[in-house]
Backbone bond lengths (Angstrom), bond angles and torsions (degrees), N, CA, C in turn:
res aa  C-N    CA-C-N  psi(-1)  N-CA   C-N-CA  omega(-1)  CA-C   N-CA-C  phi
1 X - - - 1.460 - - 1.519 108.83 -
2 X 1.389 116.32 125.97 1.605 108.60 -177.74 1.635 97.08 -90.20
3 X 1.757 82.42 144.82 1.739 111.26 176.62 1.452 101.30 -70.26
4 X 1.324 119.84 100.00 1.802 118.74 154.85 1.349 124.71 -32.77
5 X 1.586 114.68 -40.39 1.447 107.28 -149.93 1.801 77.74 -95.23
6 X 0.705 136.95 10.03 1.717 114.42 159.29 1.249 129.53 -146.82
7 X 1.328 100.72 116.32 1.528 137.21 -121.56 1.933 76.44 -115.88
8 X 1.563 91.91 145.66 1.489 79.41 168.70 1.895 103.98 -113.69
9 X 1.027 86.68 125.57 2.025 118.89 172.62 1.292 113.87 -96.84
10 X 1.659 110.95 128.28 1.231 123.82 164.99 1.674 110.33 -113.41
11 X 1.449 113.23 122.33 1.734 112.72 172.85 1.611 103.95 -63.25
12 X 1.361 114.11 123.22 1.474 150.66 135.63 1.477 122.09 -36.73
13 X 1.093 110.09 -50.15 1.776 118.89 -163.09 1.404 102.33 129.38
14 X 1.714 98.17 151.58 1.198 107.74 179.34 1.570 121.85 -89.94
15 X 1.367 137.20 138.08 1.550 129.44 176.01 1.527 99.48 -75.69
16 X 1.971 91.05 -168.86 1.054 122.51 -133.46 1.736 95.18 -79.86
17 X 1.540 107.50 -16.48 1.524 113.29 -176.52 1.535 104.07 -106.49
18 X 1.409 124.19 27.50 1.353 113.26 169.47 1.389 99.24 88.47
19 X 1.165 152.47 -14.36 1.735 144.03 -169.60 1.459 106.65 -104.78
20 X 1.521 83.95 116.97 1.986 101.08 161.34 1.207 111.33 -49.81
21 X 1.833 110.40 109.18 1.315 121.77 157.23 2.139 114.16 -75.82
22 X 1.171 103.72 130.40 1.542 119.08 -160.97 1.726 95.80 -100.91
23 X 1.160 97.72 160.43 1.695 102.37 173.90 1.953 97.14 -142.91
24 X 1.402 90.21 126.07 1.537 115.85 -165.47 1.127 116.67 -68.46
25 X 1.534 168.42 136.81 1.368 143.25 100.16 1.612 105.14 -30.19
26 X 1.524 101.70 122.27 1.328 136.21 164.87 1.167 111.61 -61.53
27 X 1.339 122.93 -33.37 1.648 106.95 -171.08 1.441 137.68 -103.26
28 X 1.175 83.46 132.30 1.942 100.60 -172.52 1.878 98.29 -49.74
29 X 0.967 103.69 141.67 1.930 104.04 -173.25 1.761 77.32 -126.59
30 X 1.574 118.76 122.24 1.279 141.55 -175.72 1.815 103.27 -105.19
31 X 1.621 110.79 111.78 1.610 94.23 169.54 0.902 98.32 -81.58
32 X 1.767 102.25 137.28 1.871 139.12 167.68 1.554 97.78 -81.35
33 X 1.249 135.90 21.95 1.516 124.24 178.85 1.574 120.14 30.18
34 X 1.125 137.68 172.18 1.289 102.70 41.81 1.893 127.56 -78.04
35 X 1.109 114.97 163.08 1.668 115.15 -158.22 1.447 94.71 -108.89
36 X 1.305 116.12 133.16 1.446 131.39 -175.34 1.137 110.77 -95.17
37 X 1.542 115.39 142.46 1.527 108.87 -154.51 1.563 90.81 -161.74
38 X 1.559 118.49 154.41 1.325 132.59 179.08 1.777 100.72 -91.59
39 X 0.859 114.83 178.55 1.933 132.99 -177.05 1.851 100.31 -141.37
40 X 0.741 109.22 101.73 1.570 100.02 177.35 1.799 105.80 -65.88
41 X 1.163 112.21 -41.97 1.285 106.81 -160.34 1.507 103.81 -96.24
42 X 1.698 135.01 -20.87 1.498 141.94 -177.09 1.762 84.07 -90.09
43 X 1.053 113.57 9.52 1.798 102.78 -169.43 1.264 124.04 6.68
44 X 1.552 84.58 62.74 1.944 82.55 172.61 1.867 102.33 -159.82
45 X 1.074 127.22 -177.97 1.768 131.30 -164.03 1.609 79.63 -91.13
46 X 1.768 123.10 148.44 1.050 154.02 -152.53 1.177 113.11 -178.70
47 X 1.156 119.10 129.64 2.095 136.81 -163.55 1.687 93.71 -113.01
48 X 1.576 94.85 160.95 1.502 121.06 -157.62 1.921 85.89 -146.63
49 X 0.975 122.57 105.80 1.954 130.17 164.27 1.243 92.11 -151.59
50 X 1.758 74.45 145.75 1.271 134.50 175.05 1.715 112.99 -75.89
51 X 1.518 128.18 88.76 0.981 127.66 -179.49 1.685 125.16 -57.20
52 X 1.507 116.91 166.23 1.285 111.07 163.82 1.570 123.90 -24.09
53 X 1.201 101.51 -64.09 2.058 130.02 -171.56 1.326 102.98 -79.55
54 X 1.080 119.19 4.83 1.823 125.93 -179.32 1.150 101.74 74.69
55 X 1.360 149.72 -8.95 1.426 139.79 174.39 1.390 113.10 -30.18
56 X 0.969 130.47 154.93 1.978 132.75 174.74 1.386 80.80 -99.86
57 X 1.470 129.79 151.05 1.169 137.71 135.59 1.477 117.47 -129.34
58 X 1.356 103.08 148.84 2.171 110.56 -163.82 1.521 86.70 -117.51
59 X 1.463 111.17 124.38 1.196 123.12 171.97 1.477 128.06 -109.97
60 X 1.558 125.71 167.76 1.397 103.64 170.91 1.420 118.51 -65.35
61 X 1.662 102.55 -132.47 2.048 125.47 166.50 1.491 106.24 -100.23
62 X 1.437 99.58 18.70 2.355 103.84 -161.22 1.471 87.17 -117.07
63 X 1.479 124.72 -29.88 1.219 145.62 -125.08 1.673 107.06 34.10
64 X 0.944 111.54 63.20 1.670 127.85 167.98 1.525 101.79 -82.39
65 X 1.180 155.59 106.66 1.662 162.55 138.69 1.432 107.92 3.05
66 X 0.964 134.86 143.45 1.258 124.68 170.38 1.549 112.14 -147.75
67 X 1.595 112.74 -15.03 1.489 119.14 159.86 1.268 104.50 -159.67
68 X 1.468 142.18 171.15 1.046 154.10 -160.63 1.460 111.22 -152.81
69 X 1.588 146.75 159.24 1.398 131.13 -155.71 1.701 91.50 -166.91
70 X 1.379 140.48 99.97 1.421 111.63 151.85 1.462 161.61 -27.95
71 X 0.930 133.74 109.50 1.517 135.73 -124.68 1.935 97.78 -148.96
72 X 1.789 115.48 130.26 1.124 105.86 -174.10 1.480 111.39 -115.45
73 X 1.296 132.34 -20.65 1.481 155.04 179.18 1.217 109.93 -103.26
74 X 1.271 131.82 147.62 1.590 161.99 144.19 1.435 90.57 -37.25
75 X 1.934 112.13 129.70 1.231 133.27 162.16 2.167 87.83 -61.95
76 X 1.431 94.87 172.47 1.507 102.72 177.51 1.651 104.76 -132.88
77 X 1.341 126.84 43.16 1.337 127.26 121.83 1.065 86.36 139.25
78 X 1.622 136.25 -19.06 1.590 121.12 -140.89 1.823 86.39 -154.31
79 X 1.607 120.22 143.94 1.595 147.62 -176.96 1.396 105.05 -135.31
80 X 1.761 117.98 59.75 1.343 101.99 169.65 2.038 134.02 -64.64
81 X 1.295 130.46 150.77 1.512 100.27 165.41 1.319 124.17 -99.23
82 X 0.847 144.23 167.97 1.669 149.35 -173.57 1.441 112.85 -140.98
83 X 1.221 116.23 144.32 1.565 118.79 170.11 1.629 94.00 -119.30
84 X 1.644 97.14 104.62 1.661 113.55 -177.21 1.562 92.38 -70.68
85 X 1.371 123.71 -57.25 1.041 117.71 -155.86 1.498 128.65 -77.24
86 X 1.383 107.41 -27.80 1.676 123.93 -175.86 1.215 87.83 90.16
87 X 1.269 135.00 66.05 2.044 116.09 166.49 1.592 67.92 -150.38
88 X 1.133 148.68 74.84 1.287 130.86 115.09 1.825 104.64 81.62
89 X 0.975 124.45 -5.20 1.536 140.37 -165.44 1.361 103.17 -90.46
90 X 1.096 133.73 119.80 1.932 125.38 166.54 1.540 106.85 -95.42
91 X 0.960 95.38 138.79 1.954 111.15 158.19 0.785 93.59 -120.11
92 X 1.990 100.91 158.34 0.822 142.95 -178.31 1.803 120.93 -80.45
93 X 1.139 131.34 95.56 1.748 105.30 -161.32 2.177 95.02 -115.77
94 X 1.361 114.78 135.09 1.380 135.55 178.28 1.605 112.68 -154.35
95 X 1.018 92.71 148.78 1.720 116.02 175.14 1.357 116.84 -107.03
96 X 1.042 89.04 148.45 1.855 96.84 171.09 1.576 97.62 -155.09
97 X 1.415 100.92 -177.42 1.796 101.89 -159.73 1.485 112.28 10.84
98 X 1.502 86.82 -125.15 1.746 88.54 -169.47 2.068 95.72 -106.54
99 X 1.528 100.70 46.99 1.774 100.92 173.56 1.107 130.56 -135.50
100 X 1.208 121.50 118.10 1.747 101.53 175.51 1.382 116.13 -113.96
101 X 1.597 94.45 170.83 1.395 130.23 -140.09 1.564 117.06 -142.36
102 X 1.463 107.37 110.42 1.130 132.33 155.38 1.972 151.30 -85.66
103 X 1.211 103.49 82.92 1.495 103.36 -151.82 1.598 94.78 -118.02
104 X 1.728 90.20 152.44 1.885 111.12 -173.84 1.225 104.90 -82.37
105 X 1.519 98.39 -174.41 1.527 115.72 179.90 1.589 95.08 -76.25
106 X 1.217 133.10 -12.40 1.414 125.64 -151.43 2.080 109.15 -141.28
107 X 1.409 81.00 42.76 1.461 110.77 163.67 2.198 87.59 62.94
108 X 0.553 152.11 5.34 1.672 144.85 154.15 1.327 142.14 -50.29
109 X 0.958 130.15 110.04 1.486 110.14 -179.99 1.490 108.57 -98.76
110 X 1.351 107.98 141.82 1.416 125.04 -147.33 1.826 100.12 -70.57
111 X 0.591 133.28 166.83 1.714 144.59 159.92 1.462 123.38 -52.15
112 X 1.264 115.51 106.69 1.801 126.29 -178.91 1.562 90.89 107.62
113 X 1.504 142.60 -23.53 1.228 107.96 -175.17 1.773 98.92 -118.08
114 X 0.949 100.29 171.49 1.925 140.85 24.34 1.478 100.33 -79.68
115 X 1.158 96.94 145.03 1.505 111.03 171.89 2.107 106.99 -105.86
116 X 1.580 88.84 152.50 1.207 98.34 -170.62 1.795 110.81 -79.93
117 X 1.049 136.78 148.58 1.563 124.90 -177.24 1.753 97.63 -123.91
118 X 0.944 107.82 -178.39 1.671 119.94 -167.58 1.610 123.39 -92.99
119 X 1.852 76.44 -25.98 1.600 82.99 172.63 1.603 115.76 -142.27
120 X 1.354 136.60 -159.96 0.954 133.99 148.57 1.611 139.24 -63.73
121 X 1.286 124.46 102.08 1.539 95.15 -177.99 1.567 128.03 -76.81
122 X 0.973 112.65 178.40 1.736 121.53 177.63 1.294 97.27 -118.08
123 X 1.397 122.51 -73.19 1.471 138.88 -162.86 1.689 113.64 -114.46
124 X 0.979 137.40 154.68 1.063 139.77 163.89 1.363 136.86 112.89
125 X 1.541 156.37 172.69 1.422 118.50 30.88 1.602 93.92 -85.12
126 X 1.494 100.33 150.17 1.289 125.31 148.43 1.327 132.36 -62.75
127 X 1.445 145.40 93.19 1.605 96.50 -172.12 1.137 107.70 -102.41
128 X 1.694 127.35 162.77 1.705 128.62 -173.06 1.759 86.00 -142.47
129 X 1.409 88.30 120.40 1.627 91.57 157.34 1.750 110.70 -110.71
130 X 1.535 105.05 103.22 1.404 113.78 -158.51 1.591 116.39 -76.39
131 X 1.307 114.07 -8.20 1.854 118.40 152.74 1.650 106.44 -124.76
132 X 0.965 114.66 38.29 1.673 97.17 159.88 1.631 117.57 67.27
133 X 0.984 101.57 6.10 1.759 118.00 -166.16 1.560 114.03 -115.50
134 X 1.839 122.68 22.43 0.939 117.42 168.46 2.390 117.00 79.06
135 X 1.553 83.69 -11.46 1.749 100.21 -179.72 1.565 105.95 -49.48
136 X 0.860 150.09 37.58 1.802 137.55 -146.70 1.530 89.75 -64.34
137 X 1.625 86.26 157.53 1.714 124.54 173.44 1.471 80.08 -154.82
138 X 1.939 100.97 158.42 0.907 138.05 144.37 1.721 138.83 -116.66
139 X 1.480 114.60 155.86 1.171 114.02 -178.11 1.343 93.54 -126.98
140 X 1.847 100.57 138.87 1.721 111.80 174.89 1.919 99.16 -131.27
141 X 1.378 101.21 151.57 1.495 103.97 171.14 1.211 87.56 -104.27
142 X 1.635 115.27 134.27 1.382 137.92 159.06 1.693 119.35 -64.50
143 X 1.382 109.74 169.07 1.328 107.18 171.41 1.442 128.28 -65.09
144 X 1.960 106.68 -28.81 1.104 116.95 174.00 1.753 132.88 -92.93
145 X 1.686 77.34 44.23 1.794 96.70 -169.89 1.514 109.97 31.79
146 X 1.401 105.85 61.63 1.799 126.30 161.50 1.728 107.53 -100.35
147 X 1.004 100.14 167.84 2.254 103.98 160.85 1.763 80.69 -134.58
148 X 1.869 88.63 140.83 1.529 87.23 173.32 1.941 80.65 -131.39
149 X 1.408 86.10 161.53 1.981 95.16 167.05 1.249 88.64 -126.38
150 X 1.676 86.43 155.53 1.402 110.56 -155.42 1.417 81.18 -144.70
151 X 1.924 108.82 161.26 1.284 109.49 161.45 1.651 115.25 -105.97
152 X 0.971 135.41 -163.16 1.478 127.35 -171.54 1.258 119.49 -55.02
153 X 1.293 105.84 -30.17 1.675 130.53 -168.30 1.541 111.13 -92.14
154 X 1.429 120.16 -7.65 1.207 124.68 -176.91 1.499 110.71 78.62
155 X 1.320 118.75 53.51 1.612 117.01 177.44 1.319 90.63 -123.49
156 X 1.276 118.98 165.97 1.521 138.16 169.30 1.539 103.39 -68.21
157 X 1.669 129.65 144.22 1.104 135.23 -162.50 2.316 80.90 -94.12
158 X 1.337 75.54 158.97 1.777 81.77 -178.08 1.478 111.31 -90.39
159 X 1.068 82.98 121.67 2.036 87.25 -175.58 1.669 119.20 102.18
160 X 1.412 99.21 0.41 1.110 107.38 170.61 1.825 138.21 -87.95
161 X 0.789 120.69 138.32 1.631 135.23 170.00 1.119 115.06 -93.08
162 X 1.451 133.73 125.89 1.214 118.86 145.08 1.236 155.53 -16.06
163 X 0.913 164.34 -38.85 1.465 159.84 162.49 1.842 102.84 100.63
164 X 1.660 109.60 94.74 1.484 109.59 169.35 1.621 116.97 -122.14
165 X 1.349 111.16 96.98 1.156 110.45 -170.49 1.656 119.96 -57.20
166 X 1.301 132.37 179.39 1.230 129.02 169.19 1.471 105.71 -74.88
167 X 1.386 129.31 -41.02 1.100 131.62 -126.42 1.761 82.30 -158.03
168 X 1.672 89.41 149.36 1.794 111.64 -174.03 1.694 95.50 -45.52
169 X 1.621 111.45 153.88 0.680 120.81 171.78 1.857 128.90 -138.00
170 X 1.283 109.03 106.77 1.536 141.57 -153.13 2.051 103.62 -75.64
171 X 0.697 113.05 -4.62 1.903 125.06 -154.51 1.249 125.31 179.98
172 X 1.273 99.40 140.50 1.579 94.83 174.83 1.285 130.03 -98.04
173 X 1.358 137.85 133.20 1.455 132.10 -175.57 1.129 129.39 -37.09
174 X 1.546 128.39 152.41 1.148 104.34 167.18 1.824 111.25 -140.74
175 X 1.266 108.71 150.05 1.420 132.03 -158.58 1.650 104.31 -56.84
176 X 1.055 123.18 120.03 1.574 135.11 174.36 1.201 133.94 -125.37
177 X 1.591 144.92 114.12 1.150 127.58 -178.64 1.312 116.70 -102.70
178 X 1.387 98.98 162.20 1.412 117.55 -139.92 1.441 105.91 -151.64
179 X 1.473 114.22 71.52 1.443 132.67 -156.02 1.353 109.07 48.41
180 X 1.346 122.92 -115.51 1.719 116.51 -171.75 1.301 113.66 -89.23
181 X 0.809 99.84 20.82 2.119 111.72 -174.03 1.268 127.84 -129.93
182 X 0.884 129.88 152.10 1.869 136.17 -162.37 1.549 82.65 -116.40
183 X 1.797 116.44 158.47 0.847 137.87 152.85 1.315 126.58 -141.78
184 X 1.435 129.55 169.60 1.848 115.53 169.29 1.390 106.87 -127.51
185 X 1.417 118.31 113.23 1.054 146.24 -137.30 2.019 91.56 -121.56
186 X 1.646 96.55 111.89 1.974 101.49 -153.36 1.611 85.40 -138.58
187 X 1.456 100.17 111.26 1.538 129.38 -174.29 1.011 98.23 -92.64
188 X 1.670 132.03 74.12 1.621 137.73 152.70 1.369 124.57 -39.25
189 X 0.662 127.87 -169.69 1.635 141.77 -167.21 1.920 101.14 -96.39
190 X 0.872 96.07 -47.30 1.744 97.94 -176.37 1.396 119.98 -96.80
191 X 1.457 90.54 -20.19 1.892 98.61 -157.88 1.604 106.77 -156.32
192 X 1.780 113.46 165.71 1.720 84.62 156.52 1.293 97.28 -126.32
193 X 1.457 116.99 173.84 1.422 128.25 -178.94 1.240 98.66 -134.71
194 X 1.811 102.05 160.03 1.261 132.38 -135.25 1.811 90.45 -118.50
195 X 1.215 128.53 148.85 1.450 111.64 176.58 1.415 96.47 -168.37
196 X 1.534 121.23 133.03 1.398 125.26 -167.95 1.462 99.88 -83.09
197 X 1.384 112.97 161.57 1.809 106.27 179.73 1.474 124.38 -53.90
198 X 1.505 110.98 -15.02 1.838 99.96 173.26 1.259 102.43 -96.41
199 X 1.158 117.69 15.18 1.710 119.98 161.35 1.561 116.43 84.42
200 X 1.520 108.13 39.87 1.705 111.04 -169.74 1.683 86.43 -115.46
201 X 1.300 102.24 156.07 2.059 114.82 -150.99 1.946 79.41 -95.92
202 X 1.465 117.54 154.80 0.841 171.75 135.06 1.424 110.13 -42.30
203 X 1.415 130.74 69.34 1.518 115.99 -156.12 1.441 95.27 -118.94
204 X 1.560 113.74 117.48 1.192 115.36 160.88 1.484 149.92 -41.76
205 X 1.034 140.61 112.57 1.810 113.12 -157.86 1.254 101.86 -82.39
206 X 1.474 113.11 -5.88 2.025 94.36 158.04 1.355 122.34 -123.18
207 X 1.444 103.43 108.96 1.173 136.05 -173.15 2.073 113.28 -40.26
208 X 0.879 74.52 -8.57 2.119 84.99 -160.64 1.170 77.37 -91.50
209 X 1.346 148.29 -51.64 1.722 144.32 -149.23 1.462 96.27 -81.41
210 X 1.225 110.48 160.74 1.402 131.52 177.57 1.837 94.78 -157.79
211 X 1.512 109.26 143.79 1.090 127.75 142.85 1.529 149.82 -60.98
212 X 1.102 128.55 89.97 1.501 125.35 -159.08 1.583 104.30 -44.03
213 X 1.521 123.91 142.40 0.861 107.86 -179.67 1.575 117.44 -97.70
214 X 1.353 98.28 14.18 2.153 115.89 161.97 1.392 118.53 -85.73
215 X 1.551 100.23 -20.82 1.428 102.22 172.52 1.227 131.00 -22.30
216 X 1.546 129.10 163.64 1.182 127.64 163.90 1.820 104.27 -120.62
217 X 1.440 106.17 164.07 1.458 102.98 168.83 1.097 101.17 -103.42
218 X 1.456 128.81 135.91 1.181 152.20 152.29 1.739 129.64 -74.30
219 X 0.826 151.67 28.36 1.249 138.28 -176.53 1.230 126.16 -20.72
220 X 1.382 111.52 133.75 1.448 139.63 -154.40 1.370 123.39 -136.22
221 X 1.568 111.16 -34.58 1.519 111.81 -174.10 1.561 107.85 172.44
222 X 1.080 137.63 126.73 1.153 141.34 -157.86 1.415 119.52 -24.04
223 X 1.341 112.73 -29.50 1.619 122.95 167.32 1.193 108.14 -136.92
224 X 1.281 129.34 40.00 2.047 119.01 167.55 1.722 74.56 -141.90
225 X 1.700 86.35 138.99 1.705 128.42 145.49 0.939 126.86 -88.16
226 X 1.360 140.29 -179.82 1.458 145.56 163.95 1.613 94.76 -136.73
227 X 1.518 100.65 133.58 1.646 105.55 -177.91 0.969 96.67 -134.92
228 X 1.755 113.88 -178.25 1.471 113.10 158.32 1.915 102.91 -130.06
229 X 1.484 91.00 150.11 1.335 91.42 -172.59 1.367 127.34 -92.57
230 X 1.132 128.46 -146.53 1.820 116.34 -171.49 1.545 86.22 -109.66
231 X 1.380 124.22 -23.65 1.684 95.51 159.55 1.389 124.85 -95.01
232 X 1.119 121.21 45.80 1.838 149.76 157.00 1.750 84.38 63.44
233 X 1.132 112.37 25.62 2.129 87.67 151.52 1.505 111.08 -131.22
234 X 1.424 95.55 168.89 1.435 105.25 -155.29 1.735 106.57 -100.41
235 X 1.361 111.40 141.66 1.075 135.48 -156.62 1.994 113.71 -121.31
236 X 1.191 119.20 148.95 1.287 110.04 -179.12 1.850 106.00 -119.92
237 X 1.247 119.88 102.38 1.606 110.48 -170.92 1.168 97.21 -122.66
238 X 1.685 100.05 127.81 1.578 125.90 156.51 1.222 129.01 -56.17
239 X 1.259 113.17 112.49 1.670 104.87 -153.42 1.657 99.97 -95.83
240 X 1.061 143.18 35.47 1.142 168.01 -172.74 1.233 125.92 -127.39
241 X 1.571 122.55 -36.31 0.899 114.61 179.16 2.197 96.75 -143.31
242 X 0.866 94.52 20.25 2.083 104.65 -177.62 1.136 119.66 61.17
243 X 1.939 117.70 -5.95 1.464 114.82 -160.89 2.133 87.44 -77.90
244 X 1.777 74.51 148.99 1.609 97.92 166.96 1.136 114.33 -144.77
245 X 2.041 91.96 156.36 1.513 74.59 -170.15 1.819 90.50 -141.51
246 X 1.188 139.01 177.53 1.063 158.52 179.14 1.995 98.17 -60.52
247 X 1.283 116.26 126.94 1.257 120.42 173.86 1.897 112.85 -93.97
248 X 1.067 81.31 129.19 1.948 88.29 179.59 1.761 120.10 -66.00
């Protein structure tokens, strides 16, 4: 499975404020699985690949086959499981084109899907259970380097925006709290950015700063972090209102 967060970077030259400008590999690296997966009832770890002929095949812990399913599209990198129901049962949930897909331990795909999505995916589903209570949402990166949230069913989350980064986007965010507030926290290629849960950016009011995207979040005060920036000092930003300021 390739590691996202390390990206290979070549230094460019430095600008006009002292910071190494980087030059990116562009390409999204998609895991081809096979995808590791629990069995509730074989109680034991069990794989989900994508054959030559696109077939799905569900394997044991031997990777011994144990059913096979016709299949016409490329999985899109990621085989999360879900317990739709709360009875202890996992499905299988993946995307392909612009559809997702919910399938049993016993070669089925569950009722209402595939569901139709809005756009194309590249990568994903994500899943986020955003109180701990089994609620699933997902996050997919589109073809048009978007993040959309979705709810289990593939609907748009309410109140939500898309997610359009400035800059290519390699990974998908991930959900952090941050005293009484959730955020989605999206480790770009150059930088990371800050994005409230309906997906509106975190915009610094000084434009020259950037966020390392190794950073850590720090908590500080119901709305200030402590980060570090891409010129390695640390900064205190109000995530409420973007002001930053130099940390003592």
């Amino acid at each position: 499975i390739t590691d996202l967060l390390t990206l290979p970077q070549e230094k460019v030259k430095v600008d006009q404020q002292g910071e190494a400008v980087f030059r990116v590999d562009s390409t999204i690296h998609i895991d081809k699985g096979p995808f590791k997966l629990y069995d509730v009832t074989l109680k034991q770890d069990v794989y989900l690949e994508q054959l030559p002929n696109m077939f799905l095949r569900y394997s044991d812990s031997k990777m011994k086959g144990i059913w096979s399913v016709p299949f016409d599209s490329p999985l899109c990198g990621m085989v999360e499981q879900i317990d739709l129901y709360k009875n202890g049962r996992l499905q299988m949930l993946f995307a392909s084109g612009s559809k997702l897909y919910l399938l049993d331990r016993t070669a089925r795909y569950v009722r209402g899907y595939p569901a139709k999505l809005k756009k194309e995916v590249v990568m994903g589903p994500k899943v986020v259970d955003i109180n701990n209570n089994k609620d699933y949402s997902i996050l997919v990166l589109n073809a048009d380097n978007s993040i959309s949230w979705y709810n289990i069913f593939g609907k748009p989350q309410k109140g939500w925006t898309d997610i359009k980064a400035p800059e290519f986007v390699k990974q998908l965010p991930e959900l952090e709290k941050i005293g009484s507030k959730k955020y989605w926290i999206l480790r770009a290629p150059s930088q990371m950015y800050i994005y409230t849960l309906e997906g509106k950016m975190v915009e610094l009011t000084d434009k020259k700063r950037k966020i390392s995207r190794e950073s850590t979040l720090e908590y500080v005060s119901e709305n200030v972090v402590k980060v570090m920036c891409t010129d390695e000092k640390f900064y205190f930003v109000d995530l409420s209102s973007g002001n930053i300021k130099k940390a003592k």
